[in-house]
MITIVEX-75485 format. One record per residue: x, y, z of N, C-alpha, C in turn. Coordinates in steps of 0.2 Angstrom, whole numbers, padded with zeros to 4 digits, always signed. Layout:
N
XYZXYZXYZ;...
END
This chain:
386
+0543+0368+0416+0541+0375+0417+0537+0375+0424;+0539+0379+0429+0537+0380+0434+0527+0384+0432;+0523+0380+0437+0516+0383+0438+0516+0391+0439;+0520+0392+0441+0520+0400+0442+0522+0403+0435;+0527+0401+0430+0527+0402+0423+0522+0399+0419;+0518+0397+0419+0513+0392+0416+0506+0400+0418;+0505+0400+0422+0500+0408+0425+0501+0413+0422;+0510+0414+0423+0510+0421+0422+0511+0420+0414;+0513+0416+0410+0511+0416+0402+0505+0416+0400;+0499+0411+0403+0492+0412+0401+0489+0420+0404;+0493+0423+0407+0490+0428+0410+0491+0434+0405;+0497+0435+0404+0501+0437+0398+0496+0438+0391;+0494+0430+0389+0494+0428+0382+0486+0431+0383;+0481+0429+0388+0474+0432+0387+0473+0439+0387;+0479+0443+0392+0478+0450+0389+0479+0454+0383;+0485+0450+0380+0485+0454+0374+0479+0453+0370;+0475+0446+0368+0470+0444+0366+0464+0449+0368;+0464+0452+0373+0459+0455+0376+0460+0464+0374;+0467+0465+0372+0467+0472+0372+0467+0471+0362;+0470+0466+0359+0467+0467+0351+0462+0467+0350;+0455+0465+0353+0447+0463+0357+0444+0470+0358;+0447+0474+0362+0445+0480+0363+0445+0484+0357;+0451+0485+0354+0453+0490+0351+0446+0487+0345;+0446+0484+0342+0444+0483+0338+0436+0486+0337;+0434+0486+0346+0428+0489+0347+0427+0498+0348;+0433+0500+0347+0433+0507+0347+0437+0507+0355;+0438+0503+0359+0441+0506+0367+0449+0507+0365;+0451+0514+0370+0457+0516+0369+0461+0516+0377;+0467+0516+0378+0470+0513+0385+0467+0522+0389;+0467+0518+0392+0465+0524+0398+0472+0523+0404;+0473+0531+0405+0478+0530+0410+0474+0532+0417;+0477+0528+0422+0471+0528+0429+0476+0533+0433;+0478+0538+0436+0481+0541+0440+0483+0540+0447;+0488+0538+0450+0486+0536+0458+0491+0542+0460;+0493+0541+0467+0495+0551+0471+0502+0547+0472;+0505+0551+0468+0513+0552+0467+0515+0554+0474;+0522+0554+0475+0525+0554+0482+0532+0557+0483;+0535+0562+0486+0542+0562+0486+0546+0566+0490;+0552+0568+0491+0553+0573+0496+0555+0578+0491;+0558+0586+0494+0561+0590+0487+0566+0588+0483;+0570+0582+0484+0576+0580+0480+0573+0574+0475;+0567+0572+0477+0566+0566+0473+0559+0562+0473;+0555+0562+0466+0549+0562+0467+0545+0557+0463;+0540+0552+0466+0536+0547+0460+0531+0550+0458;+0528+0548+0449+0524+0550+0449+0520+0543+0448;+0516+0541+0448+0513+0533+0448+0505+0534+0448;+0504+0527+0441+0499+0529+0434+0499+0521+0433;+0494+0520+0431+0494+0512+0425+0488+0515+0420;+0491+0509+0415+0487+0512+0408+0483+0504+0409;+0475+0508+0407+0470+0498+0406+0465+0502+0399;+0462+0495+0399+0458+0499+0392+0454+0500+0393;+0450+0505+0390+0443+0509+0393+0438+0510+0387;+0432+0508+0388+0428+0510+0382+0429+0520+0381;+0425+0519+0374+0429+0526+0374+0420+0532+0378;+0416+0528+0382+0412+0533+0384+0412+0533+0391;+0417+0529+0393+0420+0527+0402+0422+0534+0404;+0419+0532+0411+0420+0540+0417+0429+0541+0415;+0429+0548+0418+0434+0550+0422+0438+0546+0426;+0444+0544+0426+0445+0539+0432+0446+0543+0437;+0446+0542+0442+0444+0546+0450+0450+0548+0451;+0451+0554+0454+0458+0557+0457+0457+0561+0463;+0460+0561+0469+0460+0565+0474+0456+0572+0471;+0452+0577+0475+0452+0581+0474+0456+0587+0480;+0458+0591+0478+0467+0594+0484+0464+0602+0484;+0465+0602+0490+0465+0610+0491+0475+0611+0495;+0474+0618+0492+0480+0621+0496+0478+0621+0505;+0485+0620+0509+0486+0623+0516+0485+0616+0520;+0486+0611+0517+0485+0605+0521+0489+0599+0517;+0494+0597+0521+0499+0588+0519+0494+0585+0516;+0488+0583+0519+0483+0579+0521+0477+0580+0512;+0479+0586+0513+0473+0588+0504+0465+0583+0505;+0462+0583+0512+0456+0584+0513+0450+0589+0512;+0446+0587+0508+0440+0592+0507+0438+0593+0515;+0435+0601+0517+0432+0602+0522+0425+0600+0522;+0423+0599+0527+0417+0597+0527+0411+0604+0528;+0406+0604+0525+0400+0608+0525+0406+0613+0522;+0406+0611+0515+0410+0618+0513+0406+0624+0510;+0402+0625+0508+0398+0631+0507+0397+0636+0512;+0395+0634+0521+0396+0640+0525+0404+0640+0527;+0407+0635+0525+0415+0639+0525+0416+0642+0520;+0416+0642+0516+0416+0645+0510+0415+0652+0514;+0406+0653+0512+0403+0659+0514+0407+0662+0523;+0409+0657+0524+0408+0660+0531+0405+0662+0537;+0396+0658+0533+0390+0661+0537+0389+0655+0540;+0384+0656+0545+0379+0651+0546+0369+0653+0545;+0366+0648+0541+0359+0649+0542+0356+0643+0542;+0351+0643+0543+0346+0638+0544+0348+0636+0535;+0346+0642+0531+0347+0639+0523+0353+0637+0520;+0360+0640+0522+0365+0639+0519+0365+0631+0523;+0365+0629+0529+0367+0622+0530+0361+0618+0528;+0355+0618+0524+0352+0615+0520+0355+0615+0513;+0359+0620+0509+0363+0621+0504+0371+0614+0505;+0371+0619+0512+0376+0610+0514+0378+0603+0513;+0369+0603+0514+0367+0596+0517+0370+0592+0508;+0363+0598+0504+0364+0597+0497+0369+0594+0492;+0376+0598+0496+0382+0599+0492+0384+0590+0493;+0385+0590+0501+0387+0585+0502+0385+0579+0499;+0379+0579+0500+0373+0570+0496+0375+0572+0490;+0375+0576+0486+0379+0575+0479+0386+0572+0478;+0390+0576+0483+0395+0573+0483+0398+0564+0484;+0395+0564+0487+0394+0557+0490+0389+0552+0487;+0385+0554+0481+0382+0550+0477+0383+0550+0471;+0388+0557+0470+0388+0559+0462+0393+0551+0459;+0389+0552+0452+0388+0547+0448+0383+0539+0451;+0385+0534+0447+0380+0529+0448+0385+0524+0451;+0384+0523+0456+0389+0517+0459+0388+0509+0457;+0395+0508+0456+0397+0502+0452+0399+0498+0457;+0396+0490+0454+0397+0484+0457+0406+0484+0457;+0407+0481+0465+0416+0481+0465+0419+0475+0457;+0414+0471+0457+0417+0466+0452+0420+0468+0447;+0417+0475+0445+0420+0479+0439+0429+0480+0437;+0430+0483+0444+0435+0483+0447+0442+0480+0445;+0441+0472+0447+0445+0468+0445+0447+0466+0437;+0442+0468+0433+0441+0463+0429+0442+0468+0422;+0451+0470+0421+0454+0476+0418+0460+0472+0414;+0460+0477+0410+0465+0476+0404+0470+0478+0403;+0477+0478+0405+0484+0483+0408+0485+0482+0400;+0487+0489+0397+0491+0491+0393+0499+0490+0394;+0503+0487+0393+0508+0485+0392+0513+0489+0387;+0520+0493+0390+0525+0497+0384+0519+0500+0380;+0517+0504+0382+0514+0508+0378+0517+0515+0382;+0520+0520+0374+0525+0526+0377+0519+0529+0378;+0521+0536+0384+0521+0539+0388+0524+0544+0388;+0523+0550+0390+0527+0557+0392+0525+0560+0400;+0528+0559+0404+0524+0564+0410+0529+0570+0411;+0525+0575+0413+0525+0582+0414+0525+0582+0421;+0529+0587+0423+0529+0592+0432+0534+0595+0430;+0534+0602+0434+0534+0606+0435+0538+0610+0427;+0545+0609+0427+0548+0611+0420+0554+0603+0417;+0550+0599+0421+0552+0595+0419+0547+0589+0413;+0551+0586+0409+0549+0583+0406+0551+0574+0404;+0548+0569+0405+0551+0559+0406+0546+0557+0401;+0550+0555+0395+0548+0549+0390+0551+0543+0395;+0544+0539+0392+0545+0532+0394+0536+0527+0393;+0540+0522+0396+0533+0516+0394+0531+0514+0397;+0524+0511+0398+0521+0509+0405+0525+0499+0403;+0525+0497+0410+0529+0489+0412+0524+0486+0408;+0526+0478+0408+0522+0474+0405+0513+0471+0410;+0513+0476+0416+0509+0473+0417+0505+0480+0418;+0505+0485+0415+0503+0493+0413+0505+0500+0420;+0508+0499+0423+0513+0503+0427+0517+0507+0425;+0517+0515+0428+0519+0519+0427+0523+0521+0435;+0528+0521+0433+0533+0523+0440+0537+0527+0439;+0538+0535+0438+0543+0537+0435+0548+0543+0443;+0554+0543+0442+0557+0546+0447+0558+0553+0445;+0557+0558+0445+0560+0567+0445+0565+0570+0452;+0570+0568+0450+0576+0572+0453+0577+0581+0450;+0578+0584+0456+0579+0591+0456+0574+0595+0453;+0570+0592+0456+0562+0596+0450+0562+0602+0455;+0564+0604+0460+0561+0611+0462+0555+0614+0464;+0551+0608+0466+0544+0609+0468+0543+0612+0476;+0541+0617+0478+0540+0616+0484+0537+0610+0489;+0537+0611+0495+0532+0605+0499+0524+0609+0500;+0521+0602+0497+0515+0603+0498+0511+0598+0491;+0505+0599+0488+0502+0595+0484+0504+0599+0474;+0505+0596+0471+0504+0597+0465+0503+0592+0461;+0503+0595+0454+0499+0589+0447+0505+0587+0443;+0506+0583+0441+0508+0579+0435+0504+0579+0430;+0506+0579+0422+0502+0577+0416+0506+0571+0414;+0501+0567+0411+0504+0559+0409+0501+0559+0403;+0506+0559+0396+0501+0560+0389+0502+0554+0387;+0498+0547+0387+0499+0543+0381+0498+0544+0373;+0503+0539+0371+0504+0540+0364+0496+0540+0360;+0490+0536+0365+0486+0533+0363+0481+0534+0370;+0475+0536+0370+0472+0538+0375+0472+0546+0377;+0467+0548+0381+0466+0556+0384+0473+0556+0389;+0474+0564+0389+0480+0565+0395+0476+0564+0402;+0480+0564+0406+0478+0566+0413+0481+0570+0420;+0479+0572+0426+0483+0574+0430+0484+0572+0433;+0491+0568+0436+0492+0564+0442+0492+0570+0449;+0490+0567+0454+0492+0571+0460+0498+0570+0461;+0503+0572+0463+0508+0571+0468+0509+0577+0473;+0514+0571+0478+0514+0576+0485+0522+0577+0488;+0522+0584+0489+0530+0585+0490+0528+0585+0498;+0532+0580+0502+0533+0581+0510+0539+0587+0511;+0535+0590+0516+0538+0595+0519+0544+0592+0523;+0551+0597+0520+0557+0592+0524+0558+0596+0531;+0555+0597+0534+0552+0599+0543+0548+0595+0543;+0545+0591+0541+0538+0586+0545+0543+0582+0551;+0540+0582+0556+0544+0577+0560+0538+0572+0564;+0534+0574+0559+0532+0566+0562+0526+0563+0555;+0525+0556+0554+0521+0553+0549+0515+0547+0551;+0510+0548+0545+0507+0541+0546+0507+0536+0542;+0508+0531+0545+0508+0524+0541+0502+0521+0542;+0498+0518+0537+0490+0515+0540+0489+0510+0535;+0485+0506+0538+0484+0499+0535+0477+0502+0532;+0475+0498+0528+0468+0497+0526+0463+0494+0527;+0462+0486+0525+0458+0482+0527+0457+0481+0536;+0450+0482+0538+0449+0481+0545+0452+0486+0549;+0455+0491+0547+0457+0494+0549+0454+0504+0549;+0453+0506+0544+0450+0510+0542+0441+0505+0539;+0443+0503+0534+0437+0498+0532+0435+0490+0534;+0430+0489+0535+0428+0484+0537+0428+0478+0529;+0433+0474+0528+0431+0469+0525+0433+0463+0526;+0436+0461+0530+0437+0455+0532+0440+0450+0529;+0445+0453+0528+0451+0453+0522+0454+0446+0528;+0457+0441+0525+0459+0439+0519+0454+0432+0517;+0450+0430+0522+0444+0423+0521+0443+0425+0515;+0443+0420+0508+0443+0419+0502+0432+0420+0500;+0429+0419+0505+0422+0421+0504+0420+0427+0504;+0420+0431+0508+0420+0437+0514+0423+0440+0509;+0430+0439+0507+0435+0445+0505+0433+0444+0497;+0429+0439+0493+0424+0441+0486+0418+0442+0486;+0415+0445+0493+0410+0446+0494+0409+0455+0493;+0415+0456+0497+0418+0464+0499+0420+0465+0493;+0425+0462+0489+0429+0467+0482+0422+0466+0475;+0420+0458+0475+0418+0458+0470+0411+0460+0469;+0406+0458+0473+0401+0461+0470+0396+0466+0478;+0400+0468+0480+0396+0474+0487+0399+0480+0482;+0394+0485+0481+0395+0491+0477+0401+0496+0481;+0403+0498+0474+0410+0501+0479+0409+0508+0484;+0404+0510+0484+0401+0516+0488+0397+0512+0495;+0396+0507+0497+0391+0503+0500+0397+0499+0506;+0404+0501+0504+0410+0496+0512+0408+0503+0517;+0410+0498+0522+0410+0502+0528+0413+0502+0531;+0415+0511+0537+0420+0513+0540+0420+0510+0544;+0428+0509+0548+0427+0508+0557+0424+0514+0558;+0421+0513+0565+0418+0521+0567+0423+0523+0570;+0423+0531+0569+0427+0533+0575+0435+0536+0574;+0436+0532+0564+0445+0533+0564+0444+0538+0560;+0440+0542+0557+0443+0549+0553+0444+0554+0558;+0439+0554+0567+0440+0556+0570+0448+0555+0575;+0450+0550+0576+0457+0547+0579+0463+0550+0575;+0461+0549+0567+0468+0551+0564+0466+0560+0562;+0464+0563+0563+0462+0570+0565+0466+0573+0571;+0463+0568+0577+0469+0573+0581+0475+0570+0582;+0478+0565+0578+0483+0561+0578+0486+0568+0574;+0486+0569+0571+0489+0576+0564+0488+0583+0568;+0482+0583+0569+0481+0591+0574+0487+0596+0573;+0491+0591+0575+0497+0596+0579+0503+0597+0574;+0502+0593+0568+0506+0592+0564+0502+0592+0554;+0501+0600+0553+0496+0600+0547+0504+0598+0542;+0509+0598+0542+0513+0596+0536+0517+0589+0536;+0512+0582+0539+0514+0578+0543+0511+0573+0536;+0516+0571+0533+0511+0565+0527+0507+0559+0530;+0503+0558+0525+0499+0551+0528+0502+0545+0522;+0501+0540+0522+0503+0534+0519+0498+0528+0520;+0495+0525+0513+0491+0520+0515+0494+0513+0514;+0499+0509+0516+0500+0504+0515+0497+0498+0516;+0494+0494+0511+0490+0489+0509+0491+0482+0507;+0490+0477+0507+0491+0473+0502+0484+0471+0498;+0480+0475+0498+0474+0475+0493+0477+0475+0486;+0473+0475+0478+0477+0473+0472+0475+0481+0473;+0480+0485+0466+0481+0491+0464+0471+0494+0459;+0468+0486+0457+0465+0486+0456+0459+0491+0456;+0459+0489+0466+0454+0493+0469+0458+0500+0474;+0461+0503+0468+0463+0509+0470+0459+0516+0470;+0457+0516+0467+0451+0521+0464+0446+0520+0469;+0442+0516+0472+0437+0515+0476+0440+0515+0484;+0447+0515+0483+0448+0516+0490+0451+0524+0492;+0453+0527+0484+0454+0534+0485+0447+0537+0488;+0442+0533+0483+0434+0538+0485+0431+0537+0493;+0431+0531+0495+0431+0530+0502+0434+0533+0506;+0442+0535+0508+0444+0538+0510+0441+0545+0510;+0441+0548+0506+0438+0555+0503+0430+0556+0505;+0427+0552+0504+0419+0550+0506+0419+0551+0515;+0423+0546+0518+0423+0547+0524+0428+0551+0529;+0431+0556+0525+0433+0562+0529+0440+0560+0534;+0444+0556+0529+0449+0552+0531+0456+0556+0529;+0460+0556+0531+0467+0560+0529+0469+0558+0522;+0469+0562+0517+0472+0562+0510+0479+0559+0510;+0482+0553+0505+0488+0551+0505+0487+0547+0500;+0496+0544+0499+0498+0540+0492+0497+0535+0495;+0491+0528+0491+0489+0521+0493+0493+0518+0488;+0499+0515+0493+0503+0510+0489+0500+0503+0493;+0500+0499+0488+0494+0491+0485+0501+0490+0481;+0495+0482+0479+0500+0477+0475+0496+0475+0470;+0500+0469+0470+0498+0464+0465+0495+0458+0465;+0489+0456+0466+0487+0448+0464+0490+0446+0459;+0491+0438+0457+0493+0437+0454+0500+0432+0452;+0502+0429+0447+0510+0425+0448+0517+0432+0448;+0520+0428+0451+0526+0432+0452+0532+0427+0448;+0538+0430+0447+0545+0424+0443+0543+0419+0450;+0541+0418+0455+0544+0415+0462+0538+0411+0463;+0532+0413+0460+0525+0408+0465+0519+0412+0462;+0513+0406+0465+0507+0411+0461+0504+0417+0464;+0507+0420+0470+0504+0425+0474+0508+0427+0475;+0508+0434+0475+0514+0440+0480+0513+0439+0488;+0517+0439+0492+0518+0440+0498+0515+0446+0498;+0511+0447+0503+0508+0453+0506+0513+0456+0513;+0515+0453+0517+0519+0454+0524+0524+0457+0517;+0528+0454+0513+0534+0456+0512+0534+0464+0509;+0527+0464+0504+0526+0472+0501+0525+0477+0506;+0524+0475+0511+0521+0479+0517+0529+0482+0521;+0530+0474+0522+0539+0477+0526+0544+0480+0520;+0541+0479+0514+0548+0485+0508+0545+0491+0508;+0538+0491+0509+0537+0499+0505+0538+0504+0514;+0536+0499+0517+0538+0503+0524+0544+0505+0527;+0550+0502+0525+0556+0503+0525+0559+0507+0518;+0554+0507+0513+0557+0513+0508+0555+0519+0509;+0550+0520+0512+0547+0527+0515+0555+0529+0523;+0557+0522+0527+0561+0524+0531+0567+0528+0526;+0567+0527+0522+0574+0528+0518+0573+0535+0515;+0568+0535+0512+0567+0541+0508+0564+0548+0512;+0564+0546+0519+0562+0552+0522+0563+0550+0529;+0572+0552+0529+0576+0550+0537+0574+0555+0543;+0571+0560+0543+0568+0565+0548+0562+0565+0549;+0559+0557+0549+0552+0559+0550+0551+0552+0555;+0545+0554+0562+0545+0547+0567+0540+0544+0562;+0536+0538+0562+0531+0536+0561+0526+0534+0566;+0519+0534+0564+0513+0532+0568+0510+0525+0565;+0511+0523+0567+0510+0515+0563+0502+0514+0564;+0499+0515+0561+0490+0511+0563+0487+0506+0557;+0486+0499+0562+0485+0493+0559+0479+0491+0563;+0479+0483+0560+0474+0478+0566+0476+0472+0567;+0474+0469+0573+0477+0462+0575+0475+0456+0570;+0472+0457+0567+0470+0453+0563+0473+0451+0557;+0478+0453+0555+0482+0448+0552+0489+0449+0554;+0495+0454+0548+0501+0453+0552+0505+0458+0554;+0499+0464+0554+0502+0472+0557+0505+0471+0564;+0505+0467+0568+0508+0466+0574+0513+0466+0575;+0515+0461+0569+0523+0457+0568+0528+0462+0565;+0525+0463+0559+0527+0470+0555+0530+0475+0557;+0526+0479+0561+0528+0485+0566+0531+0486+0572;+0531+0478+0577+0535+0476+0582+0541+0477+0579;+0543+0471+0572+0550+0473+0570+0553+0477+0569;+0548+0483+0563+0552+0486+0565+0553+0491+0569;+0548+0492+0576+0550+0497+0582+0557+0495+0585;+0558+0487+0583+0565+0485+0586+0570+0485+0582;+0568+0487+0576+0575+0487+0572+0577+0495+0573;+0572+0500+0571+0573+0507+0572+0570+0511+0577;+0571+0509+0583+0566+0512+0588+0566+0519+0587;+0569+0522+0585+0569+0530+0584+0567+0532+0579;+0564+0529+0576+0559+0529+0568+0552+0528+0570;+0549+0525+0576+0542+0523+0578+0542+0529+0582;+0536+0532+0582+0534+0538+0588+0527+0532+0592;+0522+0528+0587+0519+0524+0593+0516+0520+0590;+0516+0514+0589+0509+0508+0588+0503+0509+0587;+0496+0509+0583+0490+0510+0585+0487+0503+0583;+0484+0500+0584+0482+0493+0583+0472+0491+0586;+0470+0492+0578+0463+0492+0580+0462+0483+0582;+0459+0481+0588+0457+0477+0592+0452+0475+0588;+0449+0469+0585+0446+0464+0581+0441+0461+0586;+0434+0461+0585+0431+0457+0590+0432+0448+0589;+0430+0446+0592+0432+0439+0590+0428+0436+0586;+0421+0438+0583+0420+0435+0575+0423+0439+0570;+0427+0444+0571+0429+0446+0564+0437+0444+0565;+0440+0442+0572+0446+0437+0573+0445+0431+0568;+0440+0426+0570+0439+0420+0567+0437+0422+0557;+0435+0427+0556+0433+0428+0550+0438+0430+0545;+0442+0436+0548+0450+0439+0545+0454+0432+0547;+0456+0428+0552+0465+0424+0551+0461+0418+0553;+0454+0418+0555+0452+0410+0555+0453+0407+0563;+0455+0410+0569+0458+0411+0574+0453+0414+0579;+0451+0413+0584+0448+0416+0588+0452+0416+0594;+0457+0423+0593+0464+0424+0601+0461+0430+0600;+0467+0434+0606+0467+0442+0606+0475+0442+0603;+0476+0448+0603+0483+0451+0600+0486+0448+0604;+0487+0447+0611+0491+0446+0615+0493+0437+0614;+0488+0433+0612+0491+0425+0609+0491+0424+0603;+0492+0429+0599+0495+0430+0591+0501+0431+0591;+0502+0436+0594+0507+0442+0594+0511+0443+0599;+0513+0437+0605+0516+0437+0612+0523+0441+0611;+0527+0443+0607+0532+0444+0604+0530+0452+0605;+0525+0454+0604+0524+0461+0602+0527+0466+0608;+0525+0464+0615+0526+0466+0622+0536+0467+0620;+0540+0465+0615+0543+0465+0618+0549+0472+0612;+0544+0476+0610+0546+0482+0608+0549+0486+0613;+0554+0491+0612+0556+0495+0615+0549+0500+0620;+0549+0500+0625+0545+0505+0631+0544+0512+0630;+0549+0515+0625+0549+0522+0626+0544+0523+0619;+0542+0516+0616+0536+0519+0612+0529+0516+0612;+0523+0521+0612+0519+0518+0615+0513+0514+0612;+0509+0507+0616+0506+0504+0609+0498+0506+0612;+0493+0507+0608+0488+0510+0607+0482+0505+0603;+0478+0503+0609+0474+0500+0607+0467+0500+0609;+0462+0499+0605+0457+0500+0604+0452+0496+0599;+0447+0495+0602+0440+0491+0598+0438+0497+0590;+0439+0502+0592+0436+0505+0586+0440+0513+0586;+0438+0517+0582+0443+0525+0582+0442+0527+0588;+0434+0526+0593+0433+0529+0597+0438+0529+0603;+0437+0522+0604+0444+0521+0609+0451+0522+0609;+0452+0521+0601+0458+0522+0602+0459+0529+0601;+0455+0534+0601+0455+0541+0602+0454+0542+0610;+0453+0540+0615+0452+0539+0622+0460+0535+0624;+0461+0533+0620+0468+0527+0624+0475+0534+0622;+0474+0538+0616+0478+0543+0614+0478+0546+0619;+0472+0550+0620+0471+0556+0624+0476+0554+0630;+0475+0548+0632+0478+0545+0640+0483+0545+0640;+0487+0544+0635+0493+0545+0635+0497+0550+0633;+0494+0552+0628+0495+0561+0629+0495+0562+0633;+0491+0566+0639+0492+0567+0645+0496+0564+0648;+0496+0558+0649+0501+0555+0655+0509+0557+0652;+0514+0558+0645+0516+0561+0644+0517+0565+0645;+0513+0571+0644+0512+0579+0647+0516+0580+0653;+0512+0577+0660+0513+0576+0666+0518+0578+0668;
END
């Protein structure tokens, strides 16, 4: 028996051990909701069931306003609301916000990891007059596809009733079939600083740094704002090789820091039939080429960092479909968080010599942090204009 089937059967055999363990304490499966995805012919709704005691929060879900792809909260919402300004309504402001951005008690990231997947356990989800019996996978996943649902473009909810636990409401998001352009984004180092993948650093970040406590690059909720500007029906997409685990904390981060609202597809730690770890490049190159399939009228905006394989990634594919790329964005790594993310202390250009050799009519965009590369955009914007 191969090591990789030796893992994944002790993997297996502890969890069930561990949900007979639960139950017996009174915990019931909890279904976690993550932001469903589709055009108007075809739609995911995606969920995993873990066990939860039964006085466990809410599991975290986007919160979505009408009139935006993006389904970000405004900021200072009370004098929008009101549509005043005072010295007291922006003290009312200030109020809403620090509640918002404290509310509840922040948990150690360690929590995160260390879950208990419900396994074939039936299910029913609900959208719109549609109705799918089925069962979460053996490693508690819910991936269900809705053809002909008849939803317009824009955001709506799913219900996911298990047999056994409370219902919930997935988000999902109907892309607008005029969108003509999208974003693709990395996560680690990119938007957030963790300095993903060094084995120290990156258990320092998931496991015990509190999940409210990571920090933004500066500068990118500003960058990807006026990257959409001009395009409010324009999807975002977060593509990751993070575990699905720490999907919830990366919903609230985005959300926290005023980042564009989108479906965060992640993976798996863990054995695979093949080896004791999933390939991260390879989840990265299928789910980005499933998005190329499933929505052939949209250019994409790729934004990554040089610091691990987004260069490689997105060079191929600007060379396999150059008319699917609208541009490159590539945050520029200083040279200790180069040697601390790939162990290497180069610039993009001695990693990634190959990159130069993307098609010219699309263009590459780089920068140290949002701010620049919101300065290296402007610049090219204009000089296109011209």
């Amino acid at each position: 028996m191969a090591l990789a089937d030796i893992a994944r059967a002790a993997e297996i055999a502890l969890n069930k051990r561990g949900i007979v363990r639960m139950r017996s304490r009174g915990w019931l499966p909890q279904i976690l909701p993550f932001t469903g995805y589709g055009s108007v012919n075809k739609l995911h709704v995606l969920a995993r069931a873990v066990m939860a005691a039964p006085d466990a929060d809410e599991p975290f879900t986007f919160k979505l306003l009408p009139g935006s792809a993006h389904g970000a909260i405004p900021s200072r919402p009370v004098s929008q609301f009101l549509d005043l300004h005072s010295p007291t309504i922006d003290a009312v402001d200030d109020i809403v916000e620090l509640a918002a951005h404290t509310a509840g008690e922040a948990q150690r990231g360690w929590r995160q990891f260390f879950t208990t997947q419900v396994g074939n356990l039936p299910v029913t989800v609900r959208i719109a007059d549609q109705e799918i019996e089925t069962r979460t996978d053996a490693s508690g996943y819910i991936n269900v596809m809705f053809t002909k649902h008849g939803l317009e473009p824009g955001w709506h909810e799913a219900e996911i009733i298990p047999r056994a636990g409370k219902p919930v409401v997935a988000p999902v998001v109907v892309v607008d079939p005029d969108a003509k352009l999208g974003v693709i984004s990395d996560i680690d180092d990119t938007i957030l600083v963790t300095w993903l993948p060094r084995a120290m650093l990156a258990a320092w970040n998931a496991f015990i740094l509190k999940t409210d406590a990571r920090q933004p690059v500066p500068g990118m909720a500003e960058f990807y704002a006026e990257v959409l500007a001009d395009y409010p029906e324009a999807p975002v997409f977060y593509v990751s090789t993070g575990a699905w685990n720490t999907l919830p904390a990366m919903q609230a981060f985005i959300q926290s820091n005023d980042l564009p609202t989108g479906p965060l597809l992640m993976t798996d730690w863990g054995p695979t039939p093949t080896g004791l770890f999933r390939s991260g490049q390879e989840h990265k190159r299928t789910q980005i080429r499933n998005l190329l399939i499933m929505f052939p009228h949209i250019k994409w905006v790729l934004i990554g960092d040089d610091g691990q394989h987004d260069p490689v990634i997105y060079d191929e594919l600007a060379r396999e479909h150059p008319t699917r790329v609208e541009a490159i964005a590539l945050r520029e790594l200083n040279p200790v968080e180069q040697v601390l993310s790939s162990g290497m202390g180069a610039t993009i250009e001695a990693i990634n010599p190959i990159l130069s050799m993307r098609p010219a009519s699309i263009p590459l965009i780089q920068g140290r942090d949002g701010h620049e590369l919101l300065q290296e955009f402007r610049r090219i914007k204009r000089n296109s204009a011209a």
